[in-house]
N, C-alpha and C positions, 0 to 999 in steps of 0.2 A: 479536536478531542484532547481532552487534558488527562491526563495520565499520573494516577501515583505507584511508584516501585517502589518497595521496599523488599529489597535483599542486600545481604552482607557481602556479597562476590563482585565485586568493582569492576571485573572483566567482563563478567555478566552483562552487570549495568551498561559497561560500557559499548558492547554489542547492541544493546538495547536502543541505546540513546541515536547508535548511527543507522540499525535496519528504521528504526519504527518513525524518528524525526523527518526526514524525507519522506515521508507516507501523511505525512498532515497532524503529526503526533506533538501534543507538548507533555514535556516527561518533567516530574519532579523526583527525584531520589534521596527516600531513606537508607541507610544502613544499619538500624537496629529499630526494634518494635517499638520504642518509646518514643523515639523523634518520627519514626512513621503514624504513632498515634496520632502524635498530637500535629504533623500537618493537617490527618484526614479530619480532625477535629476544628480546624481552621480554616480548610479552603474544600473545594466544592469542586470536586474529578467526577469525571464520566467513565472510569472504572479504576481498579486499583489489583496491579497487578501483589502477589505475596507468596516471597518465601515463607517455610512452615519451619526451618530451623537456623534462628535469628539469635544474635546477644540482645540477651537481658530477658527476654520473656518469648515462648515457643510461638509462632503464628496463627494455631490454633486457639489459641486462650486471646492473642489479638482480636482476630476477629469474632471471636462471641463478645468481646467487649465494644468492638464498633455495632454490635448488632444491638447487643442491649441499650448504647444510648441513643441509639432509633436511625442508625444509619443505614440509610437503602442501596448507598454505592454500588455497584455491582464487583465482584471481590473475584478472580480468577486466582488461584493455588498454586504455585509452580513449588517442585519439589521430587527429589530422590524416590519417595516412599510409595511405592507402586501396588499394595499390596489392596484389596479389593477392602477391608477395615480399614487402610490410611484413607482409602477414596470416601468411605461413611464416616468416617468423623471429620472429615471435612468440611463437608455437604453438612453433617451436625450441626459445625460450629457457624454453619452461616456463607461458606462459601455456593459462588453461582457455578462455579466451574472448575477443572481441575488439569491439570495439566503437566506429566512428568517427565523430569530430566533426564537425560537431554531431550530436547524438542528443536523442531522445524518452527524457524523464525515465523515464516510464512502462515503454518498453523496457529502458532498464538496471534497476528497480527488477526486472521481469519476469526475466531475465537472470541478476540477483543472487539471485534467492529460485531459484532451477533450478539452480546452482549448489551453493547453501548445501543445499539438500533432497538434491542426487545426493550430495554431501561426508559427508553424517548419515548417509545410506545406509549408505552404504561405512564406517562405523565404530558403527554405533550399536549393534551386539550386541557391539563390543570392550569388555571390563572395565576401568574406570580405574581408575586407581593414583595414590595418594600416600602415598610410605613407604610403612608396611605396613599400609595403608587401603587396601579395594578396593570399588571399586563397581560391581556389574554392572547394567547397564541395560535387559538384556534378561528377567531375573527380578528386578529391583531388589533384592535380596539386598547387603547390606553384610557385609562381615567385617577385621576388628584384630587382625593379630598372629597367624592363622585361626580368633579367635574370630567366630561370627555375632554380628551384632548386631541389634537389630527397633527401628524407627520409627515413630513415628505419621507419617499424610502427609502432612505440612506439615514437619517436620525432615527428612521422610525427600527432600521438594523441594527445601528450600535446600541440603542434601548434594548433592545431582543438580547446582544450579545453582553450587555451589562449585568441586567437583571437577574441571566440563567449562572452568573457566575458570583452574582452578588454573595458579602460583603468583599469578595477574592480582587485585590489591583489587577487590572488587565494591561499587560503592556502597551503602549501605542505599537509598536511593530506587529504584535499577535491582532491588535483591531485591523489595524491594516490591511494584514494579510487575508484574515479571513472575512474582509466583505470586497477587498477587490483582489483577492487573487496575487499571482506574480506580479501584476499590472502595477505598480506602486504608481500612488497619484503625486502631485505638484507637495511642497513641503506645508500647503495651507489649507490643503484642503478636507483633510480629519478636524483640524481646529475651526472651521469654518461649521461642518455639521455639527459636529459638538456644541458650538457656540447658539444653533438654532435649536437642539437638542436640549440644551440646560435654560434656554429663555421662554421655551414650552414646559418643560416641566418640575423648574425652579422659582422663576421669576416671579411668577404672579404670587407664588405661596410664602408663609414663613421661615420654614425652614429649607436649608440647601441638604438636597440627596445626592447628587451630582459634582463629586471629586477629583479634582486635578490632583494628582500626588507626583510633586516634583521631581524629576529624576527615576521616575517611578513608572506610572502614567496613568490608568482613569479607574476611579471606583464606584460605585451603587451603591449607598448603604446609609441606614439610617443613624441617627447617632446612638444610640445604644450599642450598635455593631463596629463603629469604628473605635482600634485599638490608636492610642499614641503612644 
């Protein structure tokens, strides 16, 4: 579950980073509304927690602005202001949930996984798309250009975990982890599916979708979407 924070309390954050990363959690952290904008405008989270009293611009006015440019994040509220009007203009401005300080770690991690479960809901029999790469999720069926193409389950996973994250670099260690678990495999054997993974659905076509980003590790994305 990828995770964007943006709050200005470092200690906070830093609570955050130690309850919820051992729970299966990858946390990105802003400390003001404008660099929290513009990550959620650049990579692709499965919820996004938000302070409501931020430098540079209030949280409220954030998030009606992630909502007008058509983002469906799901946006949990954390904040001081308890007051049964701070809880309606929240909900106003586009939040799914709200949540005031202090809280029980425990309940926001709870909170967050209810969230992220209704959100998968609500999209997980939609086909994703990059370029002319489609993944269906509900027959896992792939198809290039409308040729099918057939995987074995392990290329056919890191596909799944590419595309739901697409244009975002996924680390080699986050693939890892989340198709085998603790189990970490042999130092070749990511680079191996990958390799049967990118000659299915690279090879045969013109353009390459399928990115090694050095030092980095793997991205989905068509050329329009990749920045240099």
């Amino acid at each position: 579950m990828y995770l964007l924070v943006i709050e200005d309390n470092p200690d906070l954050v830093a609570n955050l980073y130690d309850y919820l990363e051992p729970k299966g959690y990858i946390l990105d952290a802003a400390y003001d509304a404008r660099t929290g904008l513009q990550f959620a405008q650049e990579k692709a989270f499965d919820a996004i927690v938000l302070d409501l009293t931020l430098p540079g611009l209030d949280g409220l006015e954030l998030c009606r602005m992630l909502r007008e440019g058509g983002s469906t994040t799901p946006v949990l509220m954390l904040t001081a202001r308890d007051t049964l009007d701070a809880r309606l203009d929240g909900f106003a401005a586009g939040a799914d949930d709200y949540l005031v300080k202090p809280f029980a770690l425990q309940e926001l991690d709870a909170r967050l996984r209810a969230l992220i479960r209704r959100a998968r809901c609500d999209h997980e029999h939609e086909p994703l798309r990059v370029g002319d790469l489609v993944f269906d999720p509900q027959t896992l069926s792939v198809r290039r250009a409308g040729k099918a193409i057939t995987l074995p389950p392990i290329p056919l996973k890191i596909l799944a975990l590419l595309i739901r994250q697409s244009p975002r670099v996924v680390p080699r260690r986050e693939l890892e982890r989340r198709i085998w678990g603790n189990e970490r495999p042999d130092s070749d054997s990511l680079r191996t599916h990958l390799h049967v993974l990118r000659a299915a659905i690279d090879k045969p076509f013109k353009t390459q979708l399928l990115r090694t980003v050095h030092g980095m590790g793997y991205q989905l994305a068509a050329a329009d979407e990749i920045q240099d």
